[in-house]
Backbone as CSV, one residue per row, in Angstrom:
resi,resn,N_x,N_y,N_z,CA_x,CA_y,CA_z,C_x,C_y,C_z
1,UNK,-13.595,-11.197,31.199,-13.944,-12.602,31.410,-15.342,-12.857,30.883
2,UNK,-15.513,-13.331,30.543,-17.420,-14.414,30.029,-17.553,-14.689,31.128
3,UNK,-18.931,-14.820,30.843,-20.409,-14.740,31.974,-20.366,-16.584,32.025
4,UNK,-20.880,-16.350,33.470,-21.159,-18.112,33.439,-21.970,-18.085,32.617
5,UNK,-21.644,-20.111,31.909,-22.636,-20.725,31.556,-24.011,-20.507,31.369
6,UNK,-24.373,-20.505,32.637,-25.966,-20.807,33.271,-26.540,-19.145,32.474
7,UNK,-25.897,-18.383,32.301,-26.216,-16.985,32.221,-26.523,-16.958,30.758
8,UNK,-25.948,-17.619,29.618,-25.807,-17.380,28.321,-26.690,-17.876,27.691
9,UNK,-27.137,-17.935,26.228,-27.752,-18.407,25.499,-27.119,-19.741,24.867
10,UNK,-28.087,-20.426,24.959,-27.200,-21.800,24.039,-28.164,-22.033,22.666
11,UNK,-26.869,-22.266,21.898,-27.086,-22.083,20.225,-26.944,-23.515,19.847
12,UNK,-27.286,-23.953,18.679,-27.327,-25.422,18.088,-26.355,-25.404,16.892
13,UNK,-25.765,-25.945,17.035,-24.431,-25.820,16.088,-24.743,-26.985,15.216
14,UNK,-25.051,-28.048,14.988,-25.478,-29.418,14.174,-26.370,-30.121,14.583
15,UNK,-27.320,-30.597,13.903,-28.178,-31.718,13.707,-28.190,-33.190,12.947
16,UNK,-27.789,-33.949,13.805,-27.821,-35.432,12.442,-28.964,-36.160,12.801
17,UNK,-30.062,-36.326,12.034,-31.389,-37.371,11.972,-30.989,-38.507,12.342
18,UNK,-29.712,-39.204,12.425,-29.561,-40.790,12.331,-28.057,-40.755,12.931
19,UNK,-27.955,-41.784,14.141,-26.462,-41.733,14.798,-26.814,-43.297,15.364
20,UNK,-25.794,-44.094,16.004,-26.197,-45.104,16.424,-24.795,-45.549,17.786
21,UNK,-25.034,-45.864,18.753,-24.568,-46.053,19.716,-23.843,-47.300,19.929
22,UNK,-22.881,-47.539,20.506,-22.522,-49.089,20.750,-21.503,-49.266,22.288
23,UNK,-21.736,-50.318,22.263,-20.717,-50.661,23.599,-19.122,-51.202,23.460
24,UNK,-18.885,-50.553,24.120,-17.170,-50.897,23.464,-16.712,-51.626,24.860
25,UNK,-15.645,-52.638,24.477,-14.882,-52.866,24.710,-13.618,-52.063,25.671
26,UNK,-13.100,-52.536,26.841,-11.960,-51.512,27.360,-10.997,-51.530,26.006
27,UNK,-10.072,-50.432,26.662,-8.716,-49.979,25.611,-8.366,-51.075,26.108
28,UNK,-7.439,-51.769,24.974,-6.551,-52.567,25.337,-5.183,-52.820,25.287
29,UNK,-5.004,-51.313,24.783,-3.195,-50.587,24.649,-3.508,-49.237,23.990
30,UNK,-2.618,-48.720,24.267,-2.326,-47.164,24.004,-2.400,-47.007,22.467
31,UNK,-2.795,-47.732,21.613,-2.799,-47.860,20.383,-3.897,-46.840,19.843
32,UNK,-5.336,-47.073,21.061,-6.429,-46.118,20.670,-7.654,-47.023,19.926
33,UNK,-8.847,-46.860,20.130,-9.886,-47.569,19.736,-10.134,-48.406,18.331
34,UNK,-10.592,-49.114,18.085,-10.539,-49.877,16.422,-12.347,-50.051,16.518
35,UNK,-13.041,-49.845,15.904,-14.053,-50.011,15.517,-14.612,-51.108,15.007
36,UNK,-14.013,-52.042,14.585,-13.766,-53.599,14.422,-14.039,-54.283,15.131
37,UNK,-13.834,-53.649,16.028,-13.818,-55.051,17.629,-15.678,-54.529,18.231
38,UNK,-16.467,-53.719,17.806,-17.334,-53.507,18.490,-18.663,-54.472,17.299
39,UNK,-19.462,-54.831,18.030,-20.477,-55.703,17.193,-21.236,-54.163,16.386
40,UNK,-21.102,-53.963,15.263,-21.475,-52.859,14.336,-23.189,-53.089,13.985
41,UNK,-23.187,-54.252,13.944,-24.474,-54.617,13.684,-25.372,-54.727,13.957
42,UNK,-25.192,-54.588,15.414,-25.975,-54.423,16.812,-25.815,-53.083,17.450
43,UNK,-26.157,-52.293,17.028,-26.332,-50.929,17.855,-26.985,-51.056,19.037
44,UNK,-26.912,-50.622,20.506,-27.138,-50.645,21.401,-28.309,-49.656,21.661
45,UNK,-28.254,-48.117,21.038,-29.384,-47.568,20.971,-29.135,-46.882,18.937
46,UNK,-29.938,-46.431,18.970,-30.175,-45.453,17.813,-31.224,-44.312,18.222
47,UNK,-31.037,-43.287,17.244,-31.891,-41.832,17.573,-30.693,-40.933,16.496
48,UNK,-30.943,-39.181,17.257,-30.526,-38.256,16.606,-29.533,-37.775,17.562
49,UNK,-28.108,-36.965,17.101,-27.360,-36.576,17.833,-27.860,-34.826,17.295
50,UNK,-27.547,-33.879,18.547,-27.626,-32.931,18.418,-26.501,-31.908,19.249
51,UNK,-25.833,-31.263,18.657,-24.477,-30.858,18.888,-25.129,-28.771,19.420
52,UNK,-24.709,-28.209,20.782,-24.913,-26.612,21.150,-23.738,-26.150,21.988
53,UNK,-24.075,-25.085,21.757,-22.662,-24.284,22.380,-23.406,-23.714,23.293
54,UNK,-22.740,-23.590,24.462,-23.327,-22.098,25.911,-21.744,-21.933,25.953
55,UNK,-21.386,-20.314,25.922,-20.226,-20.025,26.537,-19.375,-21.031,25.682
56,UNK,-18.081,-21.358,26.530,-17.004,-21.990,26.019,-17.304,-23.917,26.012
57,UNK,-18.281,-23.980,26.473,-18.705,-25.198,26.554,-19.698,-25.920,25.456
58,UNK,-19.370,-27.310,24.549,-19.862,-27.784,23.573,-20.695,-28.935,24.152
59,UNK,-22.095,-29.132,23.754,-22.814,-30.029,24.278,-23.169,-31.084,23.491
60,UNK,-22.425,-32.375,23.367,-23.341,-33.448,22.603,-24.378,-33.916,23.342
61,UNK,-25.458,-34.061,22.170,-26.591,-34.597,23.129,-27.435,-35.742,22.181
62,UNK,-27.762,-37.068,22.679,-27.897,-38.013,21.944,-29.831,-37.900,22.000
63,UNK,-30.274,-37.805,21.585,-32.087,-37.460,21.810,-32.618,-38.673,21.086
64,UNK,-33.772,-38.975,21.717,-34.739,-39.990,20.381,-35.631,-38.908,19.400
65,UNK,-35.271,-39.172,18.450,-36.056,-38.302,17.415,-37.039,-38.381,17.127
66,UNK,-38.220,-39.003,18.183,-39.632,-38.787,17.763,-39.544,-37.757,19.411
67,UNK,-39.466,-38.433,20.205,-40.129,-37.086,21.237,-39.285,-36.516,21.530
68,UNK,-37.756,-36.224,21.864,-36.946,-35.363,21.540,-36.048,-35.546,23.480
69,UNK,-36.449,-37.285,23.731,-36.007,-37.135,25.120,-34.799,-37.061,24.758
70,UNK,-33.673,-37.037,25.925,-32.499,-37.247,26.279,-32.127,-38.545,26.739
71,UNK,-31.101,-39.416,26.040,-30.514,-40.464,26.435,-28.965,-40.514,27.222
72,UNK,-28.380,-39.559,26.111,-27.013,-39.279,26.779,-26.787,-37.935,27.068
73,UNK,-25.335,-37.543,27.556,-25.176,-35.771,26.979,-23.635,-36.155,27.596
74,UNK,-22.614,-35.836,26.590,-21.491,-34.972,26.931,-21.044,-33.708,26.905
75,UNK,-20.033,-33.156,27.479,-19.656,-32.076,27.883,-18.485,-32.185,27.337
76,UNK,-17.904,-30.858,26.518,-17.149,-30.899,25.750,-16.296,-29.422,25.923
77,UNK,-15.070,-29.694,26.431,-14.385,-28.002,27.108,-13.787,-28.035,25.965
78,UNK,-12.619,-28.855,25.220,-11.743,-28.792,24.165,-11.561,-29.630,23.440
79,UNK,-11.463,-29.409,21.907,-11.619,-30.125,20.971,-10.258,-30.488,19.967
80,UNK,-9.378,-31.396,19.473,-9.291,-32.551,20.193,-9.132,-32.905,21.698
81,UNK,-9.798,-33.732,22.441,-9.519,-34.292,23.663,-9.823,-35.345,23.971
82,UNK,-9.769,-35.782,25.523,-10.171,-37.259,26.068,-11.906,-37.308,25.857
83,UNK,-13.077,-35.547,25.824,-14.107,-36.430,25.535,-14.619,-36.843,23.886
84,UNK,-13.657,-36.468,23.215,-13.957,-36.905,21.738,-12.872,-37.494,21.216
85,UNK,-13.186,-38.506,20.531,-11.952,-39.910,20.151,-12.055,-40.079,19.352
86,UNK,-11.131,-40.045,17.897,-11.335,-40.575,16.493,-11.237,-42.066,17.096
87,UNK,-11.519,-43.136,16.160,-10.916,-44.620,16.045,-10.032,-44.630,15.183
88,UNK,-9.126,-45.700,14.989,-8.396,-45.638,14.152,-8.228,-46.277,12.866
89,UNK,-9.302,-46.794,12.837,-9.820,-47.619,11.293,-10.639,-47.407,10.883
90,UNK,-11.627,-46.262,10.976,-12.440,-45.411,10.259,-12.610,-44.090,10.700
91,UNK,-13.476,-43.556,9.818,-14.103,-41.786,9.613,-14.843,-41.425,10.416
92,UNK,-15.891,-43.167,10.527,-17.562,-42.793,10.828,-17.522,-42.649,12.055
93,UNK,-16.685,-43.299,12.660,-16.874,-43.680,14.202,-16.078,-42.767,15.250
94,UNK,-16.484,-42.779,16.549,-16.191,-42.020,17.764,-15.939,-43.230,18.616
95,UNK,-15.485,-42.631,19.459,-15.436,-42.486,20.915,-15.667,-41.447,21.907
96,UNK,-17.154,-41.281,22.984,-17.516,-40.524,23.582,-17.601,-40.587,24.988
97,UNK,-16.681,-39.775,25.908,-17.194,-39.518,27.541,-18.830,-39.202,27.831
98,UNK,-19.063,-40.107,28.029,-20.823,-39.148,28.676,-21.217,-39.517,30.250
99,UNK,-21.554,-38.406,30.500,-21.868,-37.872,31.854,-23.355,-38.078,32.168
100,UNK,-23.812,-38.517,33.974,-25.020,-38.572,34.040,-25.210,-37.378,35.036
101,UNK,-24.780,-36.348,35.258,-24.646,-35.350,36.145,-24.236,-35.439,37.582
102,UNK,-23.980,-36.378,38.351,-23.774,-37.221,38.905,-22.238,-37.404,39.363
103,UNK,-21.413,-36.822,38.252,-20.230,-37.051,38.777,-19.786,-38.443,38.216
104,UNK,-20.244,-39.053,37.785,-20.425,-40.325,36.946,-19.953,-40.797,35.465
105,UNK,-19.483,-41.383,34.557,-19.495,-41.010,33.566,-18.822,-42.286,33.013
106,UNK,-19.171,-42.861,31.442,-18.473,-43.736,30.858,-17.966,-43.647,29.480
107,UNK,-17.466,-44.470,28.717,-17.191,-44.427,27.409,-18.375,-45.075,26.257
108,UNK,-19.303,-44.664,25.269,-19.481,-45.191,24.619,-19.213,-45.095,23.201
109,UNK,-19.637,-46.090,21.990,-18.959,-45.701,20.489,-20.404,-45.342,19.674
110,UNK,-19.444,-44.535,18.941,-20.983,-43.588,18.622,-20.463,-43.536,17.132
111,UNK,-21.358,-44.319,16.231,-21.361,-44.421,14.687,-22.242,-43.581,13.685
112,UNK,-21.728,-43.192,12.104,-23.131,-42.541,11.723,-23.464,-43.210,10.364
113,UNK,-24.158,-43.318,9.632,-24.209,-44.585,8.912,-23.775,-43.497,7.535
114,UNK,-23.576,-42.071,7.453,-23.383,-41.426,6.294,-21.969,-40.882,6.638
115,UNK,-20.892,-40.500,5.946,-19.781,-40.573,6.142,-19.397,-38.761,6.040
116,UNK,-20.386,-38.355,5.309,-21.045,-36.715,5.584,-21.069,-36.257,6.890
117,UNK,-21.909,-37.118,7.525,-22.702,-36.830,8.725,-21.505,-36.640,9.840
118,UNK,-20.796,-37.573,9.917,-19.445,-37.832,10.480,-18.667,-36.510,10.083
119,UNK,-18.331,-36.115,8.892,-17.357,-34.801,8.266,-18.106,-33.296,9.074
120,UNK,-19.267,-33.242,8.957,-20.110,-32.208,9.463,-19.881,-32.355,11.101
121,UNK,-20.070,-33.499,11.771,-19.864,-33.536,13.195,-18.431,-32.923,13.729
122,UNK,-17.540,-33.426,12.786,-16.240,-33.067,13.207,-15.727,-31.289,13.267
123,UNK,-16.343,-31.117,11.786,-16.182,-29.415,11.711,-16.927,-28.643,12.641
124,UNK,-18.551,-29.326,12.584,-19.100,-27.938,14.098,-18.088,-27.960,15.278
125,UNK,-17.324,-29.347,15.626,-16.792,-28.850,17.115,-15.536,-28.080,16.714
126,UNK,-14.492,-28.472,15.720,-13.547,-27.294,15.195,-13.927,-26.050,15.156
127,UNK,-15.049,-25.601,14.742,-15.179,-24.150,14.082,-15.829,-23.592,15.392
128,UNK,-16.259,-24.258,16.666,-16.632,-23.762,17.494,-15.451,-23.203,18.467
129,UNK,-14.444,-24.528,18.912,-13.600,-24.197,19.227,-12.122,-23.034,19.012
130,UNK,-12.347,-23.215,17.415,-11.775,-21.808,17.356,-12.082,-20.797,17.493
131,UNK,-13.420,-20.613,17.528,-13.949,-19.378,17.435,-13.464,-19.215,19.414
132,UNK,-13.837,-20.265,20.368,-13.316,-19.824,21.468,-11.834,-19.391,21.865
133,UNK,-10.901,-19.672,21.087,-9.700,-19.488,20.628,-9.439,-18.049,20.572
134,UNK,-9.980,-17.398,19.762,-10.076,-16.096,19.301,-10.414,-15.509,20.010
135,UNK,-11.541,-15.256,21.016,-12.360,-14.701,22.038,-11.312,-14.201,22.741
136,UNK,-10.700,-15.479,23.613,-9.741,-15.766,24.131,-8.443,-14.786,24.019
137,UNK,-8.001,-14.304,22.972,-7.080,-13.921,22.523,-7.447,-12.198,22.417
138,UNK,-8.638,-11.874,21.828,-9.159,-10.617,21.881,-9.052,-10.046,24.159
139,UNK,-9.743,-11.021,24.712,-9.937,-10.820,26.096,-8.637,-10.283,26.419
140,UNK,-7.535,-11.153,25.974,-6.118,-11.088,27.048,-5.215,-9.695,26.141
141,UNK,-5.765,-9.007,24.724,-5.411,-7.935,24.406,-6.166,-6.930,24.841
142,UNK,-6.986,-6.826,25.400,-8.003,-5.546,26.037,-7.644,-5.890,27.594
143,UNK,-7.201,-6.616,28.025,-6.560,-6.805,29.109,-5.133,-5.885,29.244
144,UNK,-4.592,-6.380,28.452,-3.262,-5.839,28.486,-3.170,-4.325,27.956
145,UNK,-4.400,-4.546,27.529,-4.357,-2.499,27.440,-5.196,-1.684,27.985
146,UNK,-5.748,-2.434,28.622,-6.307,-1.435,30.079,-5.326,-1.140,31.175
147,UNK,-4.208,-2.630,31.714,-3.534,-2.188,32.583,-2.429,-1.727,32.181
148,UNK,-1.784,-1.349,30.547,-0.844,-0.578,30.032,-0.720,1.125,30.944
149,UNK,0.257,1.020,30.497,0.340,3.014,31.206,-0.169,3.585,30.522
150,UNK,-0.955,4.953,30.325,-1.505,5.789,29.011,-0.044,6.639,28.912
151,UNK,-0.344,7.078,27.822,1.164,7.857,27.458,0.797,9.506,27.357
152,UNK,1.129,10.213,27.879,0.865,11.482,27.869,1.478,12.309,26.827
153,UNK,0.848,12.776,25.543,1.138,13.790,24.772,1.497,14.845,24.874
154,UNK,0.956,15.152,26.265,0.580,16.472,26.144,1.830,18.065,26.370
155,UNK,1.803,19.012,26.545,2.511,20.540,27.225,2.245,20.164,28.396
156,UNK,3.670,20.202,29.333,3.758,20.626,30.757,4.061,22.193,30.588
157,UNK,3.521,22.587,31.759,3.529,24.069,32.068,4.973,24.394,31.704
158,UNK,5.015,25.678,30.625,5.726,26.520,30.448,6.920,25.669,29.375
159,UNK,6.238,24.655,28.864,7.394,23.834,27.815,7.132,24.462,26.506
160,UNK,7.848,24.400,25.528,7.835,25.001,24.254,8.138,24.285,23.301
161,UNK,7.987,24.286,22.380,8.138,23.570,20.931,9.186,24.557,19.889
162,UNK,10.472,24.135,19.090,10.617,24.871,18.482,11.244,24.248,17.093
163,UNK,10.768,24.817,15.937,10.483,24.781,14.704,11.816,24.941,13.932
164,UNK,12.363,24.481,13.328,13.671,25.064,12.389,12.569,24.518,10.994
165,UNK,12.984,26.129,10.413,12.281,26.350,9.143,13.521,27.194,8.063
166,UNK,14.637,26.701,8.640,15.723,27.214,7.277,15.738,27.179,6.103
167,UNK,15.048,25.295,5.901,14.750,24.915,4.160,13.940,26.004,3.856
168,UNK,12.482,26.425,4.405,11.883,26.861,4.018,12.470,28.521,3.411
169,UNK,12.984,29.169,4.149,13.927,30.424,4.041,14.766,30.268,2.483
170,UNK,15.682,29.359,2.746,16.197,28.784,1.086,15.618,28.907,-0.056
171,UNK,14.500,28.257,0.148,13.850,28.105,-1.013,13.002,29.242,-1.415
172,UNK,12.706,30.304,-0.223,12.179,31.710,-1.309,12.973,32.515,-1.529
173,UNK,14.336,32.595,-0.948,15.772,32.883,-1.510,15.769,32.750,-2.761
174,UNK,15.604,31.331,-2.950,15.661,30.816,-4.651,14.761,31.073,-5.516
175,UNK,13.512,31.188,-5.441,12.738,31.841,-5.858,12.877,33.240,-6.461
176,UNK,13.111,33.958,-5.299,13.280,35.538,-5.716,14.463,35.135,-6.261
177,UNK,15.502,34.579,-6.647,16.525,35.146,-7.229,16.251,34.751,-8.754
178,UNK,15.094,33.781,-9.218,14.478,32.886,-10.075,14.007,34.443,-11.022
179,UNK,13.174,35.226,-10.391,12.095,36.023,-10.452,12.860,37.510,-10.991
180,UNK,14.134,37.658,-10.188,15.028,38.636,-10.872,15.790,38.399,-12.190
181,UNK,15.886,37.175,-12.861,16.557,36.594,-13.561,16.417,37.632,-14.896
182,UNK,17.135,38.593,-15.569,16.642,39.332,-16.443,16.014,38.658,-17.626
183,UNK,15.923,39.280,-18.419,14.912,38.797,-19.640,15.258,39.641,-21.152
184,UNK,14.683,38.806,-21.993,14.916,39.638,-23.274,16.175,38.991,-23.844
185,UNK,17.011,39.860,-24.539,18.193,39.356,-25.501,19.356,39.048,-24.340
186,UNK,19.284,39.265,-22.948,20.808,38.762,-22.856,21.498,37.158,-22.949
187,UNK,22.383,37.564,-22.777,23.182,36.159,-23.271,23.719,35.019,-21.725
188,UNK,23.516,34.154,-22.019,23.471,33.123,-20.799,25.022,32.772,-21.321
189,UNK,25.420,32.282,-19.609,26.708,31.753,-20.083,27.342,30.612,-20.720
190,UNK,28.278,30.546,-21.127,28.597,29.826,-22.464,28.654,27.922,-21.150
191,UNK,28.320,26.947,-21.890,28.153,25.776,-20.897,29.817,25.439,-20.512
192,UNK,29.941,24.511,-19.882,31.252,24.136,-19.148,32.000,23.415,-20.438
193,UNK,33.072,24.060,-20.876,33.620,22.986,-21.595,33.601,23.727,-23.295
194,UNK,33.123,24.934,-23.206,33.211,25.850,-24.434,33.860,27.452,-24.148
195,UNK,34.602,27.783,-25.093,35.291,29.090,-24.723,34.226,29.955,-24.474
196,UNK,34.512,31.284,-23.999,33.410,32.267,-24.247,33.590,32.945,-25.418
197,UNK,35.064,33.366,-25.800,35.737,33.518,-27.419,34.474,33.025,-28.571
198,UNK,34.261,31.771,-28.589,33.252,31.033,-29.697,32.219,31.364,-29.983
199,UNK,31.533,32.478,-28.553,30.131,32.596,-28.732,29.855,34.204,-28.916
200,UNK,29.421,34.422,-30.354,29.676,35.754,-31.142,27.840,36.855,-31.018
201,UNK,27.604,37.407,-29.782,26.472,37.903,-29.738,26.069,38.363,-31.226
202,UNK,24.667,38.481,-31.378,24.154,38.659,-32.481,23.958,40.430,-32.899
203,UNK,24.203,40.599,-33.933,24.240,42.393,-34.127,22.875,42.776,-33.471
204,UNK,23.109,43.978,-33.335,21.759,44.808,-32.452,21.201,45.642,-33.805
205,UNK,20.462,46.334,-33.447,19.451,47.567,-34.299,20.615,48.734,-34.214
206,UNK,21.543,48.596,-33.068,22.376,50.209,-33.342,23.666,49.683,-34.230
207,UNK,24.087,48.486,-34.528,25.102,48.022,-35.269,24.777,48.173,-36.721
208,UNK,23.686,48.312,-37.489,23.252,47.829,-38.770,23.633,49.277,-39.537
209,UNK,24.668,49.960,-38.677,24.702,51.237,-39.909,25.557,51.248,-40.524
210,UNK,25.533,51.545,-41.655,26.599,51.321,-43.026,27.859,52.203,-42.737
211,UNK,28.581,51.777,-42.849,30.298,52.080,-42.944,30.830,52.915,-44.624
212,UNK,30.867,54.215,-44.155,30.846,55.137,-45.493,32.488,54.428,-46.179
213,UNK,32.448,54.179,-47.367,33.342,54.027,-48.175,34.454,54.800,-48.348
214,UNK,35.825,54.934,-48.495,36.760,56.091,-48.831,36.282,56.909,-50.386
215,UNK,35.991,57.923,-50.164,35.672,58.682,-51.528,34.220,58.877,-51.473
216,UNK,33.703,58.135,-50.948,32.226,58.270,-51.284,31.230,58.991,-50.962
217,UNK,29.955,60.208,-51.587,29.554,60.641,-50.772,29.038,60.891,-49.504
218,UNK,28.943,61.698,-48.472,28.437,61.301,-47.168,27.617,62.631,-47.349
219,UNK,25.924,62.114,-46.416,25.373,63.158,-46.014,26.012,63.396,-45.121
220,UNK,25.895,64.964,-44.855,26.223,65.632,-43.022,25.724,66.616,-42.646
221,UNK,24.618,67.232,-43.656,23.512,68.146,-43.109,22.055,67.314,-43.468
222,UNK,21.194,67.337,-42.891,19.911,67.207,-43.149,18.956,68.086,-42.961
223,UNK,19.725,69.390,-41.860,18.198,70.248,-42.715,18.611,71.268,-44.125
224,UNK,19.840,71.043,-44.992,19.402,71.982,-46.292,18.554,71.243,-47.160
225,UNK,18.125,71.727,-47.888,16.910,71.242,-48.788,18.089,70.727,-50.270
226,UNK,19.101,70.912,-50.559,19.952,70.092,-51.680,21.231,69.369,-50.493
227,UNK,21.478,68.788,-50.659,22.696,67.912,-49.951,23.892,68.350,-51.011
228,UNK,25.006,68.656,-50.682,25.889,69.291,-51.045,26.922,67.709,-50.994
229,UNK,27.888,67.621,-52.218,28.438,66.525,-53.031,30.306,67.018,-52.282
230,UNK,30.515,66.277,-51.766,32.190,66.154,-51.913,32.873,66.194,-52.920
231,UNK,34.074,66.570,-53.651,34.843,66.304,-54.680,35.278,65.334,-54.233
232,UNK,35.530,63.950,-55.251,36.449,63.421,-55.090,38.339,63.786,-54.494
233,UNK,38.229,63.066,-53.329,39.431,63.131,-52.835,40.977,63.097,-53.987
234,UNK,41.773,64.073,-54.035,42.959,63.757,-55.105,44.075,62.654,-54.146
235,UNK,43.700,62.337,-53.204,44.504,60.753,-52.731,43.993,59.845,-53.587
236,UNK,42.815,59.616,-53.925,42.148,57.884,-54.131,42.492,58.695,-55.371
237,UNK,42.520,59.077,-56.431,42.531,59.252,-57.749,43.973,59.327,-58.699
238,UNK,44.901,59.994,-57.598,45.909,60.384,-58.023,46.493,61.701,-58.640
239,UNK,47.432,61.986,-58.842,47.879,62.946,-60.062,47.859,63.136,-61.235
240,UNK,46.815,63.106,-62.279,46.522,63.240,-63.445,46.895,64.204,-64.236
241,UNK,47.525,65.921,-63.534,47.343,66.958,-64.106,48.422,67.260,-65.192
242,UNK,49.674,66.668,-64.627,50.935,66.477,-65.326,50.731,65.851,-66.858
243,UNK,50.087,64.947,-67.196,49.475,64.337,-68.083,48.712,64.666,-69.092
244,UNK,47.658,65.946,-68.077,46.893,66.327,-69.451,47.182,67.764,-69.975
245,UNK,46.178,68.330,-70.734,46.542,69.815,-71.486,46.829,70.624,-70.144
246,UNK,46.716,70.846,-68.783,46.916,71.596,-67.962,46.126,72.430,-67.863
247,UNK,44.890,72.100,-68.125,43.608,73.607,-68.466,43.431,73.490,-66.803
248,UNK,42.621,74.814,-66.605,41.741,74.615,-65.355,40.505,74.080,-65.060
249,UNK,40.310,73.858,-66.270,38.459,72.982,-66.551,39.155,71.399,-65.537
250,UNK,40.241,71.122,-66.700,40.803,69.586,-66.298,41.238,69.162,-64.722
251,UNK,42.025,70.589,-64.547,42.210,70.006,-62.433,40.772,70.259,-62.113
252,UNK,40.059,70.991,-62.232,39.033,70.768,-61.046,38.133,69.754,-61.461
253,UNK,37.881,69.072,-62.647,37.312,67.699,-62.865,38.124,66.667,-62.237
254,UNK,39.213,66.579,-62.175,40.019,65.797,-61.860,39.930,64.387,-63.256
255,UNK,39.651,64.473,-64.442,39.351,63.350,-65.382,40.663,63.615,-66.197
256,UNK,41.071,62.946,-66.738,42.124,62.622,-67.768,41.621,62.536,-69.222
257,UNK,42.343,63.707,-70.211,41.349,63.776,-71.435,42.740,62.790,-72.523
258,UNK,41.820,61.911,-73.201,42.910,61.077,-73.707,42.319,61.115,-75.254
């Protein structure tokens, strides 16, 4: 809750050099004041209005601006209300409750001859009043959370917490099996949608050895110091001997003398 009144500091929210007072007329229907009907020309007093805040309470105060007495003062709880009155055919003009402390109190019309002066009067009591608005609203949330329950976080004796960490298990499963993955020339499997037939591994270093020809020489010793020659096979050549002189020079050449 805010501190009384009497306890607070009071601040000055606006100053107007020039305001002018008049006597009005009763209401004469629910229609609301006209500014028309009051003699404009005849101000009843003139001086300075000076507008302060204490607490939730707004103070107009009508002063003469050479010695700084007091003529009027209203009291102002909420803004729009019964003690502040637009008219209804101009900007400049009011309608004001003022109080003589007394318990007492009447209506007078309160004009400003700059149409500024009037715009500025209107906003200090808005911007005051909201600001009590807000106060207001902060109070009744620190209210409501003081007498909230607190919520207890905490371990009761002998309670436990327990953890499922399976993903975690999975995933260095997958890892290590990432990490075994062999390496080097082997062959990955053929993708979805291709034979394995199609995919022809590439020859190795132990495949590249030459395939001896029929007839042709072959080493098959390497430690004599001359390599020793095959005869031509008499399959791949044929029977020639019938053919030639029949010497023995001629079979063991195996050549045909023509």
């Amino acid at each position: 809750m805010m501190a009384d009144s009497n306890d607070q500091y009071e601040s000055v929210l606006c100053v107007k050099p020039e305001v002018h007072v008049y006597r009005i007329p009763p209401r004469s229907s629910n229609r609301g004041y006209r500014a028309a009907d009051w003699k404009l020309e005849e101000p009843a007093w003139s001086g300075r209005m000076k507008i302060t805040a204490k607490g939730k309470i707004a103070f107009i105060k009508l002063e003469d601006r050479n010695t700084g007495e007091l003529f009027a003062q209203a009291l102002v709880d909420q803004y729009p209300g019964i003690v502040v009155e637009a008219v209804t055919d101009s900007s400049r003009y009011f309608v004001i409750r003022i109080e003589d402390g007394n318990g007492r109190h009447a209506f007078i019309g309160v004009g400003f001859a700059d149409r500024g002066d009037s715009f500025d009067f209107n906003v200090a009591l808005q911007d005051h009043f909201k600001w009590v608005k807000q106060e207001g609203e902060l109070a009744r949330q620190e209210a409501a959370h003081i007498s909230a329950p607190k919520l207890d976080l905490g371990f009761k004796d002998g309670q436990t917490i327990k953890i499922n960490i399976g993903n975690i298990k999975k995933k260095e499963s997958g890892s290590a099996a990432g990490k075994s993955r062999p390496m080097g020339g082997a062959l990955l499997p053929p993708p979805p949608g291709v034979k394995s037939s199609a995919l022809v591994p590439p020859p190795t270093a132990q495949q590249t050895t030459p395939t001896a020809l029929p007839g042709s020489a072959v080493i098959l010793d390497f430690g004599d110091s001359a390599p020793t020659v095959s005869p031509p096979s008499q399959d791949l050549w044929g029977d020639f001997t019938a053919a030639g002189s029949g010497s023995a020079q001629d079979s063991q050449t195996g050549w045909v003398q023509f």
